[in-house]
C-alpha positions in Angstrom: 129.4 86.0 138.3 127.7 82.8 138.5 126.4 83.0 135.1 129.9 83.5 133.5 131.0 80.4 134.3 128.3 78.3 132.6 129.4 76.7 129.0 127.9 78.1 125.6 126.8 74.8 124.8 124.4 72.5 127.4 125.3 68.7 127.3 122.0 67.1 125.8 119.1 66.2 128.2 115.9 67.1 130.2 113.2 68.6 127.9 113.1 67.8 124.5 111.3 71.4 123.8 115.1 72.9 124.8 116.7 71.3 122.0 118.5 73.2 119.5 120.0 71.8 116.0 122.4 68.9 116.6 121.3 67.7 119.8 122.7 71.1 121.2 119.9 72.6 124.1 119.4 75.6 125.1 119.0 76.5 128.6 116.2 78.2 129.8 117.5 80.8 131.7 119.3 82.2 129.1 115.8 83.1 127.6 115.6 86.8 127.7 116.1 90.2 126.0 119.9 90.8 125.7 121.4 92.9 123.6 124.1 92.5 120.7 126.8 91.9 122.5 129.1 94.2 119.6 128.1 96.4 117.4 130.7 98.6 115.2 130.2 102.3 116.6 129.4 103.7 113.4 126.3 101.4 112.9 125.2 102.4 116.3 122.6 105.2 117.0 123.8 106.4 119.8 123.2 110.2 122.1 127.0 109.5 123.3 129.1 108.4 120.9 132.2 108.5 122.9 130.8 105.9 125.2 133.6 102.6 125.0 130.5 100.1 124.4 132.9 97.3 124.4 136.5 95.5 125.1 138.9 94.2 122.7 137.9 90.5 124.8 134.6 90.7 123.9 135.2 92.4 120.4 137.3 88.5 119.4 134.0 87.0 121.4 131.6 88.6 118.6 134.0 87.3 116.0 134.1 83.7 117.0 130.3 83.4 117.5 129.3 85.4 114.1 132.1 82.4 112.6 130.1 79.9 114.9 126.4 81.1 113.6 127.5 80.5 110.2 127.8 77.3 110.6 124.1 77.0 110.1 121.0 78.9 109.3 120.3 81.8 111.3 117.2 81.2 112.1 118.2 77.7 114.6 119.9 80.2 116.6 122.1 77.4 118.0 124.8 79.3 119.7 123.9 82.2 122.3 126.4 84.9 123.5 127.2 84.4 127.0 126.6 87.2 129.4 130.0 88.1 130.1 130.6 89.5 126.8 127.2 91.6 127.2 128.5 95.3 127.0 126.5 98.3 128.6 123.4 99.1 127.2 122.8 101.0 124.0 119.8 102.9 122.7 118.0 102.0 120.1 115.7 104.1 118.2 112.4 102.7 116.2 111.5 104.4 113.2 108.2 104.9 111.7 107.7 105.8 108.2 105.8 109.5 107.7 106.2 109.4 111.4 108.9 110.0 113.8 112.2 108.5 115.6 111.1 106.9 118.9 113.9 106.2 121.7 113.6 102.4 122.7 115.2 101.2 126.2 116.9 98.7 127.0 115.0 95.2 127.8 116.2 94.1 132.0 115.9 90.1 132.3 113.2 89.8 129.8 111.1 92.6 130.7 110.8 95.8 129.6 111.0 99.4 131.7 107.6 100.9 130.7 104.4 100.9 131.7 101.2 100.1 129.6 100.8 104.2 129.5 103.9 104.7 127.6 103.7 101.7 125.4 101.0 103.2 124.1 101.8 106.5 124.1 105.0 105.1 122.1 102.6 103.4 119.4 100.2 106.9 119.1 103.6 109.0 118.9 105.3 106.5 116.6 102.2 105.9 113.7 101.1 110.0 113.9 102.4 110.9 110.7 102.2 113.6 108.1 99.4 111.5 106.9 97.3 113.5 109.2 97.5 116.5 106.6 95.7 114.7 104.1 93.0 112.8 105.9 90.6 115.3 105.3 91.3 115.6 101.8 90.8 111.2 102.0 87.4 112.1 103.7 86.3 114.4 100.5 87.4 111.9 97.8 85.5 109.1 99.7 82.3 111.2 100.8 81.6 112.0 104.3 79.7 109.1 105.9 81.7 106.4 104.1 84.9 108.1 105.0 83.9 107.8 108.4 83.0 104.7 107.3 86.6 103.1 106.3 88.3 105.0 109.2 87.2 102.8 111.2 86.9 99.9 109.2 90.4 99.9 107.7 91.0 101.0 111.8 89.8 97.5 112.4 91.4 95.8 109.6 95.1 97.2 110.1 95.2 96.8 114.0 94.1 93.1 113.5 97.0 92.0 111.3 99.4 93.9 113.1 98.2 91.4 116.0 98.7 88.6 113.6 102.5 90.3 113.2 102.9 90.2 117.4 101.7 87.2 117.2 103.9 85.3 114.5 107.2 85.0 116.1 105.2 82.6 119.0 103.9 80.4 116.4 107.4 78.9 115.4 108.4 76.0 117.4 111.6 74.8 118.6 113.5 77.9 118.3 114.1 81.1 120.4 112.4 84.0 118.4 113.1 86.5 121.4 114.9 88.8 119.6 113.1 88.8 116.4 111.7 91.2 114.3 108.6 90.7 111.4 111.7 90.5 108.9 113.1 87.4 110.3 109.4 85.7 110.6 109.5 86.5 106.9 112.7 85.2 105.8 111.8 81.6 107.9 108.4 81.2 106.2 109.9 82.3 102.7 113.0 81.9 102.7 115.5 84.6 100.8 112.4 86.0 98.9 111.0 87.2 101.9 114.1 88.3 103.4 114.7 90.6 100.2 111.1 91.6 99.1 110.7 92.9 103.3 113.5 94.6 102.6 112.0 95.8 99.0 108.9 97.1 100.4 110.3 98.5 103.7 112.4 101.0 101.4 109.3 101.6 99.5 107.9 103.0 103.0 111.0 105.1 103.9 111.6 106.7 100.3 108.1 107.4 99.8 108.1 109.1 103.5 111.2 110.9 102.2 109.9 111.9 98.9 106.7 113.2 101.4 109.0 115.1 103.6 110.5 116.8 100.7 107.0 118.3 98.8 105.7 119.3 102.0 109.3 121.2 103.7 109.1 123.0 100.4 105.4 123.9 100.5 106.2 124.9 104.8 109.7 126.6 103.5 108.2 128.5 100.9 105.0 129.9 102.9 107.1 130.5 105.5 109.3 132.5 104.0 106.9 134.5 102.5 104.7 135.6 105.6 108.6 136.8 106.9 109.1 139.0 103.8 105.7 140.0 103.8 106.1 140.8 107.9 109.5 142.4 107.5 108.7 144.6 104.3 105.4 145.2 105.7 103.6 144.6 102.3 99.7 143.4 102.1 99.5 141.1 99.5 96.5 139.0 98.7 96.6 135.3 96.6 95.0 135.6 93.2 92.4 132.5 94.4 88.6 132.5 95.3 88.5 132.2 99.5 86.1 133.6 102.0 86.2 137.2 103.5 87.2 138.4 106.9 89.5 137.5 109.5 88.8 133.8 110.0 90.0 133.0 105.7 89.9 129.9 103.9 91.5 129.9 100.5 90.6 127.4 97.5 94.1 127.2 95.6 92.8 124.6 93.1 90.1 126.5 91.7 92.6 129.0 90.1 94.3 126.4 88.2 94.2 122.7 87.2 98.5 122.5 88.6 99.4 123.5 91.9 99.5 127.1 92.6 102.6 129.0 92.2 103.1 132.7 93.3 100.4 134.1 92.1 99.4 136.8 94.0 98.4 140.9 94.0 100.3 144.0 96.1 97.5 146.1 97.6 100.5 148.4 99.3 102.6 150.9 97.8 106.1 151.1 97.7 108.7 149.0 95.9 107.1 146.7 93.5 109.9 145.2 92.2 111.8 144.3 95.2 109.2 142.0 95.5 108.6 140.9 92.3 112.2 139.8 92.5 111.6 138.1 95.4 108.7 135.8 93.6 111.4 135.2 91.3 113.7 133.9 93.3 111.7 132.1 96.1 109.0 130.1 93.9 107.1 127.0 95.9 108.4 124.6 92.5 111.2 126.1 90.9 113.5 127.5 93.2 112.8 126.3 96.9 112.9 122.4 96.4 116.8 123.0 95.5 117.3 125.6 98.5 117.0 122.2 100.9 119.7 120.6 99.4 122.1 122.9 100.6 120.7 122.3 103.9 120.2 118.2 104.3 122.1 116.8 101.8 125.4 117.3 104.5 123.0 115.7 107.2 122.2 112.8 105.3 125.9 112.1 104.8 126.5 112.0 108.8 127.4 108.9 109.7 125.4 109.0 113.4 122.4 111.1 113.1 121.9 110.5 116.9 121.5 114.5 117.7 118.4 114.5 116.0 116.5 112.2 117.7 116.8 113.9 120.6 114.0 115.8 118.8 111.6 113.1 118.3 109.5 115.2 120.7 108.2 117.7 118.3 106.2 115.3 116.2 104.4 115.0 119.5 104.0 118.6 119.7 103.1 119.3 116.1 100.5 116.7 116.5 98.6 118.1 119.5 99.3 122.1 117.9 97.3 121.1 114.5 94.2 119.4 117.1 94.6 122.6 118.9 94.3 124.3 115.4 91.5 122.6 113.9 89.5 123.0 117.4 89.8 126.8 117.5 88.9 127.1 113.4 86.6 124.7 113.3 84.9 127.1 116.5 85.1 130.3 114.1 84.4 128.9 111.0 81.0 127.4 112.2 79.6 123.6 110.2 78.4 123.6 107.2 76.9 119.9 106.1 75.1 118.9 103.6 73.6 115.4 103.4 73.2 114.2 99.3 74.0 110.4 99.7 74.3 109.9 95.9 74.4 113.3 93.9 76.7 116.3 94.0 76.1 119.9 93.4 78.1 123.2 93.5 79.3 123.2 97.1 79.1 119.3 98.6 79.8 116.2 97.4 78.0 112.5 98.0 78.0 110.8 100.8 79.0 107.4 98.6 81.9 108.1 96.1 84.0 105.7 93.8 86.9 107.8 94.6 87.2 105.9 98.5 90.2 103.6 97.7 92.2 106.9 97.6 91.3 107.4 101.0 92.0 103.8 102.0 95.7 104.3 100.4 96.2 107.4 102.5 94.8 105.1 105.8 97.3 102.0 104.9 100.0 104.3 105.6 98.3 106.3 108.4 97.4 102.9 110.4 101.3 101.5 108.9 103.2 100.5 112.5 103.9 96.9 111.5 107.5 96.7 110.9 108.6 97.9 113.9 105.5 97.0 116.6 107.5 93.8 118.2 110.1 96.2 118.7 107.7 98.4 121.2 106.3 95.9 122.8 108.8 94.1 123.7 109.8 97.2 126.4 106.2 96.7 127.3 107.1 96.0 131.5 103.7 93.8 131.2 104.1 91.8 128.5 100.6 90.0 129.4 98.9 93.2 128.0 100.4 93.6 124.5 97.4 93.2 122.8 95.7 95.5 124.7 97.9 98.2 125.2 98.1 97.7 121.2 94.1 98.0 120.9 93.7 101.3 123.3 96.8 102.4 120.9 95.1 102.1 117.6 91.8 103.1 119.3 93.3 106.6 120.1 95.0 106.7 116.5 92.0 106.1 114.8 90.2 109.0 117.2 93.1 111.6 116.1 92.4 110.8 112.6 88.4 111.1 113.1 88.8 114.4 115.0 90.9 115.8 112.9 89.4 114.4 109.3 85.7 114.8 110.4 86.1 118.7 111.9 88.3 120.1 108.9 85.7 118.6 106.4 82.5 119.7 108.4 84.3 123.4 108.8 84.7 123.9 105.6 82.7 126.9 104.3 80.6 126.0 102.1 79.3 127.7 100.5 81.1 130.2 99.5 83.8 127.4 98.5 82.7 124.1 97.3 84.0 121.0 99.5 86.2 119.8 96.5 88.3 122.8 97.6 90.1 121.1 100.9 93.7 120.3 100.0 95.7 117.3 99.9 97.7 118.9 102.7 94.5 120.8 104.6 97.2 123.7 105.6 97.0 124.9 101.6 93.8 126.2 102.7 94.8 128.9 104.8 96.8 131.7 103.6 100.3 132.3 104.0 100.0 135.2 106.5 97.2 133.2 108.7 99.7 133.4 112.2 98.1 129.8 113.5 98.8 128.2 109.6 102.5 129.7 110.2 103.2 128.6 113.3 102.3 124.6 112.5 104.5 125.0 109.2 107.0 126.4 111.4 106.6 123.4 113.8 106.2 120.8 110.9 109.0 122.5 109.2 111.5 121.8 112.1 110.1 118.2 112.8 110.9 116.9 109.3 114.5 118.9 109.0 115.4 116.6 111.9 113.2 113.5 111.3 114.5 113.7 107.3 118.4 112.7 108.2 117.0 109.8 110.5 115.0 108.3 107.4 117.8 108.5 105.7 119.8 106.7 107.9 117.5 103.8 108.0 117.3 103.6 104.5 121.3 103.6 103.9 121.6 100.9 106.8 119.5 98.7 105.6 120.5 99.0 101.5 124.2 99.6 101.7 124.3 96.6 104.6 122.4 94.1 102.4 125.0 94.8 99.5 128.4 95.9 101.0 128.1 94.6 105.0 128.7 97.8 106.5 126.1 100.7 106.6 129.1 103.1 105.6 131.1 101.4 103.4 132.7 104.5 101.5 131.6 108.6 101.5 131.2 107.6 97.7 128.6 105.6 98.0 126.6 107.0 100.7 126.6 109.8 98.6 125.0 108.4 95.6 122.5 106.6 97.3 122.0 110.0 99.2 121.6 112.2 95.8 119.3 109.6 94.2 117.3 109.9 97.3 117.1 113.7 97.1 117.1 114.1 93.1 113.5 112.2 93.7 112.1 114.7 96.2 113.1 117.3 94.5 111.6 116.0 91.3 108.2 115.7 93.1 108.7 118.7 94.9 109.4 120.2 91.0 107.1 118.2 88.8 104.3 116.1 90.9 103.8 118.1 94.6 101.1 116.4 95.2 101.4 114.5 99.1 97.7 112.7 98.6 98.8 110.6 96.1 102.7 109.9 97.0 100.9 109.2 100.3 98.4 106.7 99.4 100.7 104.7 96.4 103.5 104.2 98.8 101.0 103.2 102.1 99.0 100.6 99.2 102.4 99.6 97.9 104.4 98.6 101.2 100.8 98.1 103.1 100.3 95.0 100.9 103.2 93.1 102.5 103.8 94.1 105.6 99.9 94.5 106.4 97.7 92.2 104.3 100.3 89.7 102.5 102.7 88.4 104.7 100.5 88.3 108.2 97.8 86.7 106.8 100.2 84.1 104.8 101.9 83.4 107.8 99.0 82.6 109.8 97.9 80.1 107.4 100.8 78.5 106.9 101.7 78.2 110.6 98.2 76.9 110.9 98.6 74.8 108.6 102.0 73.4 109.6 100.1 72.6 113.3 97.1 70.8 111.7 94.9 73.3 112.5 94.1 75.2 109.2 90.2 75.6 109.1 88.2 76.3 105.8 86.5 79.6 107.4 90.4 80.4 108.8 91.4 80.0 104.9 88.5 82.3 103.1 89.0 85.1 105.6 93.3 85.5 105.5 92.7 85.3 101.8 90.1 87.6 101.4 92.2 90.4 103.4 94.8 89.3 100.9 92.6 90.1 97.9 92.0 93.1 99.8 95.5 94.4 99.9 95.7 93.6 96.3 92.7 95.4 95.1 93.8 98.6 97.4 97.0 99.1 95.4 95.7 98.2 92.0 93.0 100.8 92.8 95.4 103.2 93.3 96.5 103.6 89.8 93.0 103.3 88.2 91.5 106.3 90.0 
C-alpha cells in the first residue's frame, strides 16, 4: 500500500539520468514491466472473457492519463500509471507470421516467469512455420551444397540483426523504453514514416502468411478429402503422374503438366464410375475447394476474441515434430541418392552452384522472420542477463530443424527414377493422396492453420482498423470488408497462382527488408552516430546488409 501513496509526478532532483521532459523525473522504482492498466475487453485476447479486468476508478484513471500523454510525444513517456490502478493480469499472445500464436505471461517486478529452456523453446515454437514445407524445394532451386550453404549463412545473418532489434530499445537515452516494442524504436528514429511503413510491411507479413494458409488448407482439404472417399468407397485409384513403384511412392506432379495438377487420376476398381467422376467434379484442388473454406472461416474471422483458438497453439508444435518424424522414417525406406555435378545438370540431379539461390534465400527471410515480436519473448525471459544467448541456442536449433528437414527430403529423393527438379514447393505434393503418414500431417497441418488462420486475422484487423478508426472493431461492416478482401486474395491464389514457394519467398523478401536488414541496421548507425561513436568499418558493414536486403527482394522478381 506503500506504493499507492506516492505522487505521479517526482519533485525535481538527485540524478539528472531520471529526468523526464519538463524537469519532471521519474523514479526509479517505478522501472519495471507493468501492464496497461485498461484495455477495452474486446481488444483483449483473453481465455476468460468474463473476467472484470478493471473498476469504473481505474477505467476514469486510464482516461486522465491517455489526456495527460497527449500532452506530448509518446515516446518522453513523461507520465506513468501508478500501481493502484494496475488491474489483474491479462494474457497476451505473440504472433508469428507463417507460424503460430504463442501464450506470453505476465512480467512480476521486472522479471519474467520462465526459464532460459522455455524462452527458447518459445522462439523455436514461435519462428517454425509452414515455411518448413518448402525448404527442400529452396535447397533444389539453390543446388545442394550452396543451399546448405545460405542456411546457415542467412542463419547467421538473420539472428544477428534480430540482436541489433533486442538491442535498440537500450540505445535510446533518457527515456524508459521498458515496455517497447521494435515499432516504437522505429517511429523514434523515423518519425511517422516509420510508424506507418512498420505497420505497412508488418501487414505484408500477416496477409502473405494468410494468403499461405489459404493455398495450402486447400491443397490439405482437398487430399484429404479424397483418401476419405477413396477409403469409404473403397476405390483404387492411381494419379495420372510419373512416381516410383511399390509401397514406399514418391509422385512427380510437375512433370505431367507445366500448372499445378488438378484431378487427374485413373479407377483401376470396378464399380460406379460416375459416382466418382462426380465427385472430381465437385471437390477439385482449384476450382471448387478454395470456396468450400469460406463457409467455414469467414464466420471465425469476424469473432471479435479469437481467444479459444490459441488455446491450440500447441499443434504447431506437434505438426512440427510429426513431419521430422516423417521425413526420418522415409528418408530410412527411401534410401540416398546423391549426386555430386558442381556446375552441370543432367536428367536426374541438378548443380551444386545454381543462379536460382535467391529464391531460396526469400523462402529463409521468412523462415528465420521472429523480429517483430522477439522483445516481446524475451522480456518473460526470468534471466534477462541471457537474452542473447538464449536467442543464439534458439536460432541454432531453428536453423538445425530446417537443415534436417531440407537436407534429408532432398538427399531421399529417388533419383533416378524421378529427376530432383521433381520435389515440390510444398514437399507433401510428393506423396500420394492415399500415403497414411502424408494424410495424417495434412490432417495435423490442416487443423493447425483452421485455428492459427482466425488469429492472423485478428492481428491484421487490430492493427489496420486501429490505425484508421481507434478501435479494433469499430462496426461488423467494416470488419467484414477487410475480412472478405482478405479471403477474396487466398482464394484467388488458391484459384489462379497455388504456388506457396513463391508467395513464401516475395512476402519473407518483402517485409524481411524492413524489419530484418533496413531498419536494424539504420538504427544502429544512427544511434552510433548520435553517441559519437560511428566507425567507417561499423558504416560499410550495416550498409552492406542493407544492399543485401535490397538485392534479396529485387531478385525475387527477376528469377
Amino acid at each position: 500500500m506503500e506504493e499507492d501513496t506516492k505522487p505521479l509526478l517526482v519533485p525535481v532532483g538527485g540524478d539528472e539520468s531520471n529526468y523526464g521532459i519538463m524537469n519532471i523525473q521519474f523514479n526509479p522504482e517505478d522501472f519495471k514491466c507493468k501492464r496497461p492498466f485498461h484495455v477495452e475487453p474486446t481488444n483483449i485476447v483473453s481465455v476468460n472473457d468474463d473476467m472484470q479486468r478493471v473498476t469504473d476508478e481505474a477505467s476514469a484513471m486510464n482516461k486522465r492519463i491517455h489526456y495527460y500523454s497527449r500532452l506530448t510525444s509518446p515516446a518522453d513517456r513523461a507520465l506513468i500509471a501508478p500501481d493502484h490502478v494496475l488491474p489483474a493480469p491479462d494474457e497476451i499472445y505473440v504472433y508469428s507470421p507463417l507460424g503460430t500464436a504463442f501464450k506470453v505471461d505476465s512480467c512480476t517486478d521486472g522479471y519474467g516467469k520462465n526459464s532460459s529452456v522455455v524462452t527458447i523453446f518459445m522462439i523455436w515454437n514461435t519462428m517454425m512455420g509452414t515455411s518448413i514445407l518448402s525448404i527442400p524445394w529452396g535447397i533444389k532451386q539453390a543446388g545442394f551444397t550452396s543451399g546448405i550453404i545460405l542456411i546457415l549463412l542467412m542463419g547467421i545473418l538473420t539472428l544477428y540483426c534480430c540482436y541489433r532489434v533486442v538491442k535498440s530499445r537500450k540505445m535510446i537515452p533518457l527515456i524508459d523504453t521498458s515496455n517497447w516494442e521494435f515499432p516504437d524504436v522505429c517511429k523514434y528514429y523515423f518519425g511517422s514514416f516509420g510508424q506507418w511503413s512498420s505497420l505497412l510491411f508488418s501487414m505484408v507479413s500477416l496477409v502473405g502468411a494468410m494468403v499461405v494458409y489459404w493455398v495450402l488448407m486447400s491443397n490439405f482439404l482437398f487430399n484429404t478429402g479424397r483418401f476419405i472417399y477413396n477409403f469409404v468407397h473403397d476405390i483404387n485409384v492411381t494419379d495420372i503422374v510419373p512416381g516410383t513403384n511399390g509401397s514406399n511412392k514418391v509422385i512427380c506432379p510437375s512433370a505431367a503438366s507445366s500448372h499445378p495438377p488438378q484431378n487427374k487420376s485413373v479407377i483401376f476398381s470396378s464399380g460406379n464410375n460416375t459416382g466418382f467422376e462426380l465427385f472430381e467434379e465437385w471437390w477439385n484442388k482449384s476450382q471448387t475447394v478454395p470456396f468450400y473454406l469460406i463457409a467455414v472461416l469467414l464466420p471465425l474471422l469476424n469473432l471479435k476474441s479469437p481467444s479459444f483458438f490459441a488455446k491450440f497453439n500447441v499443434l504447431g508444435t506437434v505438426s512440427v515434430v510429426y513431419l521430422v518424424f516423417l521425413v526420418t522414417v522415409k528418408a530410412a525406406r527411401l534410401g540416398i541418392h546423391l549426386e555430386y555435378n558442381w556446375f552441370t545438370e543432367n536428367d536426374f540431379f541438378v548443380p551444386e552452384f545454381r543462379i536460382l539461390f535467391p529464391q531460396l534465400t526469400g523462402v529463409l527471410t521468412l523462415a528465420f522472420f521472429i523480429h517483430n515480436c522477439v522483445i516481446t519473448l524475451l522480456q518473460n525471459n526470468r534471466n534477462q542477463e541471457n537474452n542473447v544467448r538464449d536467442l543464439s541456442i534458439a536460432y541454432f536449433l531453428v536453423g538445425l530443424t530446417y537443415l534436417y528437414v531440407g537436407v534429408i527430403i532432398f538427399a531421399s529423393f529417388p533419383s533416378p527414377p524421378l529427376s530432383k527438379e521433381c520435389i515440390e514447393q510444398n514437399f507433401l505434393d510428393n506423396f500420394p493422396s492415399d500415403d497414411i503418414m502424408s494424410f495424417v500431417a495434412r490432417i495435423f497441418l490442416l487443423f493447425q492453420m483452421m485455428t492459427v488462420y482466425p488469429l492472423l486475422g485478428y492481428l491484421a484487423r487490430v492493427q489496420l482498423l486501429r490505425q484508421f478508426f481507434g478501435n479494433a472493431y469499430p462496426s461488423i461492416f467494416h470488419v467484414l470488408v477487410l475480412n472478405v478482401a482478405i479471403v477474396g486474395a487466398g482464394v484467388a491464389m488458391a484459384r489462379f497462382y497455388p504456388n506457396i514457394g513463391g508467395i513464401i519467398r516475395y512476402s519473407g523478401a518483402t517485409c524481411g527488408l524492413a524489419f530484418v536488414f533496413v531498419y536494424p541496421s539504420l538504427i544502429y548507425v544512427i544511434s552510433l552516430h548520435r553517441a559519437g561513436q560511428l566507425t567507417w568499418p561499423a558504416l560499410i558493414i550495416h550498409i552492406f546488409i542493407i544492399l543485401l536486403g535490397l538485392a534479396n527482394l529485387i531478385a525475387q522478381f527477376l528469377l
